[in-house]
N, C-alpha and C positions, 0 to 999 in steps of 0.2 A: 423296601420298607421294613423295618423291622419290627420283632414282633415287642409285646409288651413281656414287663419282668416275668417269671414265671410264676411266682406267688399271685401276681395280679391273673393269672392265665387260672391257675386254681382254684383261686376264690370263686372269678369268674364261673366256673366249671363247676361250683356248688350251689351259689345261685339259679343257675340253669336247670341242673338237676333238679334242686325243690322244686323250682314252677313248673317245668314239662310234666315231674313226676306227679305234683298236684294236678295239674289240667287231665292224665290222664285218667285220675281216678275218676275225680270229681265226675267228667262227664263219657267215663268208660269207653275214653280210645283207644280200645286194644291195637290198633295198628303203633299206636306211639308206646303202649308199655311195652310189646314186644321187639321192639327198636331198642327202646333202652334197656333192656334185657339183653337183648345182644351183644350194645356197645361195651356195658360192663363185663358181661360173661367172656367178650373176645378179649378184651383187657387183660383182664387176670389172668386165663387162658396162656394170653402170649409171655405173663410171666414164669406161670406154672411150666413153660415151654423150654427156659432159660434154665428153671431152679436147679435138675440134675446134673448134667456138666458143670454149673458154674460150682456147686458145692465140693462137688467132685475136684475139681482143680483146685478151687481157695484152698480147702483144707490142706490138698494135698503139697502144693507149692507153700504154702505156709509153714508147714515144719519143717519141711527143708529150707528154707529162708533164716531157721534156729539157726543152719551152721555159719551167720553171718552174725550173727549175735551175740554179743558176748555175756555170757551169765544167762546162758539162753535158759535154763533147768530155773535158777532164780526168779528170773520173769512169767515162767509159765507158771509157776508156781503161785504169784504175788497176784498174778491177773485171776486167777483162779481163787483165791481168796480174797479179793475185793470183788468180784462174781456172787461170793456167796454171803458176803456182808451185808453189801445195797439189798440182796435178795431177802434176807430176814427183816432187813428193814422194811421193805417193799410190803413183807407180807404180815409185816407186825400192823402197821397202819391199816390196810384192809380188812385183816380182823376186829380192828379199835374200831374202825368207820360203820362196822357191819352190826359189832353189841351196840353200839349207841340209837341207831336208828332202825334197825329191826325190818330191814327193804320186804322180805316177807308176809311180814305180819298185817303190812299196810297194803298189799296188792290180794284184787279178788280172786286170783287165782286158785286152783284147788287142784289136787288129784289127776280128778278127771282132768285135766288141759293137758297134762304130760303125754310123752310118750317119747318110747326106747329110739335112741341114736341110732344112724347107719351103720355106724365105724364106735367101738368102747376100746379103754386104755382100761388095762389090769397090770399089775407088777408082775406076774407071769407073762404079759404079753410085753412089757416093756424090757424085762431081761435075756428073756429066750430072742425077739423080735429084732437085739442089737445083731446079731451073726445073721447076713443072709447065705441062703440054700446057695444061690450062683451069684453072678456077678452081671446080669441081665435084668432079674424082676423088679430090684432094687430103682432099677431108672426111667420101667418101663411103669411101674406101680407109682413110682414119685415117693417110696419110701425113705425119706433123708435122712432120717437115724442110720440105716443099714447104709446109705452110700457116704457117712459121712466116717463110719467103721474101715470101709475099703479105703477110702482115701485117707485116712490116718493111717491103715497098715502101709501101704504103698508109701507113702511120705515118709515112715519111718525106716522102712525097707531100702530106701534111694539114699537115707542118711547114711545106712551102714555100709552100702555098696562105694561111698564116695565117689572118688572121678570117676571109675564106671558108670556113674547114674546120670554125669552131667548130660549126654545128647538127651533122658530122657526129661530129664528137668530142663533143655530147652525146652523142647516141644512143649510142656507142660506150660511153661511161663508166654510161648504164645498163645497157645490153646485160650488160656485165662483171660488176653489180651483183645482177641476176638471176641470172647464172648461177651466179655466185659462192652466192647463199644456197641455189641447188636443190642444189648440190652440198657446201654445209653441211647440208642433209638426208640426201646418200648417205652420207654421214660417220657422220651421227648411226649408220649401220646394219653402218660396221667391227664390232664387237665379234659383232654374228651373221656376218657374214662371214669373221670368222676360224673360227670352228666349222665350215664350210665347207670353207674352204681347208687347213687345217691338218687337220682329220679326212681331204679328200680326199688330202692327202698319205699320209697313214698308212696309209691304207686300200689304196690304190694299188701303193705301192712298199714299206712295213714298213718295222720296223728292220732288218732284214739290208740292205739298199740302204746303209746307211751304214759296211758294213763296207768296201766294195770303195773307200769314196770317205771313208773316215774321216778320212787323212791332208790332202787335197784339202780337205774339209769345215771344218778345224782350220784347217789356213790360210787362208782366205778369211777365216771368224770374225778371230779373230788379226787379219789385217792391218787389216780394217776397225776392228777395234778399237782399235787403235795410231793409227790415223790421226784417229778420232772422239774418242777420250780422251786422245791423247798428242800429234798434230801440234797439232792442232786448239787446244786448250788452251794449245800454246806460241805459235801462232801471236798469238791472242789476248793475252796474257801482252806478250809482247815487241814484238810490229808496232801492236798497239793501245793496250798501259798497262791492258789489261781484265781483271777477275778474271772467269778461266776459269767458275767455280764457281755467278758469277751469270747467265754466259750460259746454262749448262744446263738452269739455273731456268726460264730464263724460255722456253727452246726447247724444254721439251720435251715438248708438248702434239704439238708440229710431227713431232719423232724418232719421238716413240714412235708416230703413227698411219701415217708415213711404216715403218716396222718391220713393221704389219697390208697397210697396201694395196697394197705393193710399189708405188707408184706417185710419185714426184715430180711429174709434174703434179697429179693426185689430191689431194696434201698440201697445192696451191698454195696455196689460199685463208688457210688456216693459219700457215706457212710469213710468208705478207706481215703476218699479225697478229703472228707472233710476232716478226718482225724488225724492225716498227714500234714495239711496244711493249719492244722494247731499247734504245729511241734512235735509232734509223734516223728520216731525213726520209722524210715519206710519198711527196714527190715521188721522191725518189732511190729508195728500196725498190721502188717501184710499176715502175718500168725493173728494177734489181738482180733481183728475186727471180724474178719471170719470167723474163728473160734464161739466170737461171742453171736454172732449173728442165728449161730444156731442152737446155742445154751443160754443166751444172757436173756431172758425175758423177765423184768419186773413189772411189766403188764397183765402178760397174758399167763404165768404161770407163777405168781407169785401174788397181786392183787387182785388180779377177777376169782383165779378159785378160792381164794378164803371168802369173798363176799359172795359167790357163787354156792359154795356148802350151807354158808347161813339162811341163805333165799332159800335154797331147797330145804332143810331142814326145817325151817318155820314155814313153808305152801304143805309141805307131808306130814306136818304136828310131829316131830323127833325133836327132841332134846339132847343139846351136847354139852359135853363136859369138858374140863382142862385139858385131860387128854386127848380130845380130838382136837382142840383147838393145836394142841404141840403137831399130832397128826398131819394137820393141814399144812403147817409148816417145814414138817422134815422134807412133805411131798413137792411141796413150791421148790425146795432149796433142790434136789436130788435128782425129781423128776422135772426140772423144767425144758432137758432136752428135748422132752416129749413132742413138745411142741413144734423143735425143728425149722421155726423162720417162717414157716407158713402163715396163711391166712386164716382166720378162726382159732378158737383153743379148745373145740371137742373134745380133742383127745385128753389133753390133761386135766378137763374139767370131768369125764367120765374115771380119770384115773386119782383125783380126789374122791369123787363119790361111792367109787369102791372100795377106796382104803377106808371109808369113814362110815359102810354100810348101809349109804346113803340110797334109797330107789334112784336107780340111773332113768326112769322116765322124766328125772327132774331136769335132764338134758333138754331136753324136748322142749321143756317151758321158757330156754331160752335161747333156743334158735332163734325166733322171729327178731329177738332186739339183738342178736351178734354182732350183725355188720354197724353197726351203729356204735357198740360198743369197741370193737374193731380196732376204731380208726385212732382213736385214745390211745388204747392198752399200745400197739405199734409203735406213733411216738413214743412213746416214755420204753419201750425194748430200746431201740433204736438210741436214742438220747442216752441212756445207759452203758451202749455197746462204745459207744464214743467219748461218755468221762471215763471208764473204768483205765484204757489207755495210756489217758490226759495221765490221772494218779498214779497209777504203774511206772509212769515217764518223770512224771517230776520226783517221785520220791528214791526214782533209783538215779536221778542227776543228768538223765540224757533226753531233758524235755528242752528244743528249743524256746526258752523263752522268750526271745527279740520277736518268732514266727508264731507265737500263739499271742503274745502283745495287739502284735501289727495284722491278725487273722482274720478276713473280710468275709460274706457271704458272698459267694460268685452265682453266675448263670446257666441252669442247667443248662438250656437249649446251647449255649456256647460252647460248653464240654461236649453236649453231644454230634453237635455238628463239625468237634474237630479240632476248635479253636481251645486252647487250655488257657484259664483265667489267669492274672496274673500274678507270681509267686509274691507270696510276703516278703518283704527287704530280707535279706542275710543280714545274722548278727554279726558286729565287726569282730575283727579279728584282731588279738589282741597287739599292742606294740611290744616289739623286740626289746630285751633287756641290752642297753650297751654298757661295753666294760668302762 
């Protein structure tokens, strides 16, 4: 019997959640919130399990995949400045969403509700914090800044060695191989893990939680939504020649698991199918999607901290000026590595609020609504990480466009069980000039 579409497996797995996690409150079945507590916690878990290696080898197999490229310094360059365009776009919007409706001013929260994060981001700890001490803590801490530094040196290190480095860019290109399908397995197990995560939200914090953070909650929604269905699609539209309508198609296998696992690394392996079988060069993707997987955040470090500074600012009664509002912006464009593909944006939400002077216990005020907000900011990273490619590709002339025309959404569970969906038509080739 097979199973149903995956989407349908999702939805499915968020219904579930609301009601168990409802029933649990409601009539205080600790045996079933500690269940769902689990399911979700082992979920993520078994992502968090993946993330080291698999960064480790993207990154690293990725710039050496440059020596298969041609104009490879061009393209890294062009990807890189369409990174940081969508990003000030990203983060223009979220500050416009944020003075218009004031998410602060409207929630009872005060002062007292904060309190100081586990983990803070500073720009002393974000520049010192890119070099690690060895080459161990990095993977055993889950520090992805620091292992995403080794594996760029190493990647560059293997370009300069040339054919000396091929046996180790074999191994490297399996290594990636492997991991990539174990973690097409953890994939296969999104839809119970949202029954997890999403019951333990419920269970947790209830509906009232979203009274005090309704207006806050709207806008996050809102902006990522502007950016994922309105930049996004124009950008496409106008910088590429691309119908918006068929990248969606084809993305959004990628979106929508990116939505469950709150995770942009997590999505990776997805993410580079999906952006391969738009037309992207496998070489060029294989650098792009990685790359972006762990810089490209117009969610989580570009729209939530400007509406994030605003909310704190007006819960602590501070007033900001022009120039914190540029502040907020340099930090979205600069520091959005911070972030690293992870789940959550702590880090570079405390690393906005101390460039802004902001009391960091305004962290604390939004803990309880993160996961919620999450699941938003993730797609639209994710959706990002896969037009920036698209436009990179069309506008330097090596976008298939017959394979991003003819580009379908396929099956998780069939990729992960082995089966590869099936390639979009090749475009013809041309006929022969006769004399």
């Amino acid at each position: 019997m097979s199973l149903p579409p995956f989407w349908a497996q999702i939805l499915a797995g968020l219904v579930l959640g609301v009601v168990l996690g409802w029933v649990a409150r409601t009539w205080s079945v600790d045996w079933l919130g500690r269940t769902l507590e689990e399911i979700g916690g082992t979920f993520v878990q078994l992502l968090r399990l993946a993330v080291g290696p698999l960064v480790f080898f993207a990154i690293a197999i990725s710039i050496t995949n440059l020596r298969q490229v041609s104009n490879a310094a061009r393209l890294a360059a062009r990807t890189l400045l369409w990174f940081l365009i969508t990003s000030l776009v990203a983060v223009a919007i979220g500050l416009t969403i944020g003075l218009l409706t004031n998410p602060g001013s409207s929630s009872n929260l005060g002062p007292e509700d904060g309190a100081l994060p586990q983990s803070e981001g500073s720009w002393l700890d974000f520049l010192t914090g890119i070099i690690p001490t060895d080459v161990i803590t990095p993977f055993t801490e889950l520090n992805v800044l620091q292992i995403v530094f080794i594996a760029a040196a190493v990647g560059i290190a293997a370009l300069q060695l040339g054919e000396r480095a091929t046996p180790l860019i074999t191994f490297g290109e399996t290594a990636l191989a492997l991991l990539q399908k174990a973690l097409w397995w953890i994939i296969r197990l999104a839809p119970l893990g949202t029954v997890g995560l999403i019951g333990r939200a419920i269970n947790e914090y209830g509906w009232g939680l979203l009274s005090d953070y309704a207006v806050f909650t709207v806008d996050v929604y809102v902006g990522s939504l502007l950016v994922l269905f309105g930049v996004y699609p124009l950008v496409l539209w106008f910088a590429a020649g691309a119908n918006p309508l068929r990248f969606f198609r084809g993305a959004w296998p990628a979106i929508q698991l990116a939505f469950v696992s709150r995770s942009s690394v997590g999505t990776l392996p997805v993410t580079q199918k999906v952006t391969e079988r738009l037309g992207v060069p496998k070489d060029y993707a294989s650098f792009a999607v990685p790359f972006g997987a762990t810089t490209k955040m117009d969610g989580c470090a570009a729209i939530y901290p400007a509406l994030a500074a605003i909310f704190v600012a007006e819960v602590f009664g501070v007033s900001l000026g022009v120039q914190d509002y540029l502040l907020i912006a340099f930090v979205s464009v600069i520091g959005s590595a911070a972030t690293a593909g992870l789940t959550g944006a702590t880090v570079m939400t405390t690393l906005t609020l101390s460039t802004l002077g902001l009391p960091l216990e305004g962290v604390g005020l939004l803990l309880a609504i993160d996961p919620i907000l999450d699941m938003i900011r993730t797609a639209t990273n994710v959706a990002g990480q896969a037009v920036v490619p698209v436009v990179v590709a069309a506008r330097e002339g090596i976008l298939d466009r017959t394979a991003y025309e003819s580009a379908t959404s396929f099956e998780v569970n069939d990729v992960a069980a082995g089966s590869e969906p099936p390639a979009p038509p090749a475009a013809p080739r041309p006929r022969e000039a006769t004399a």
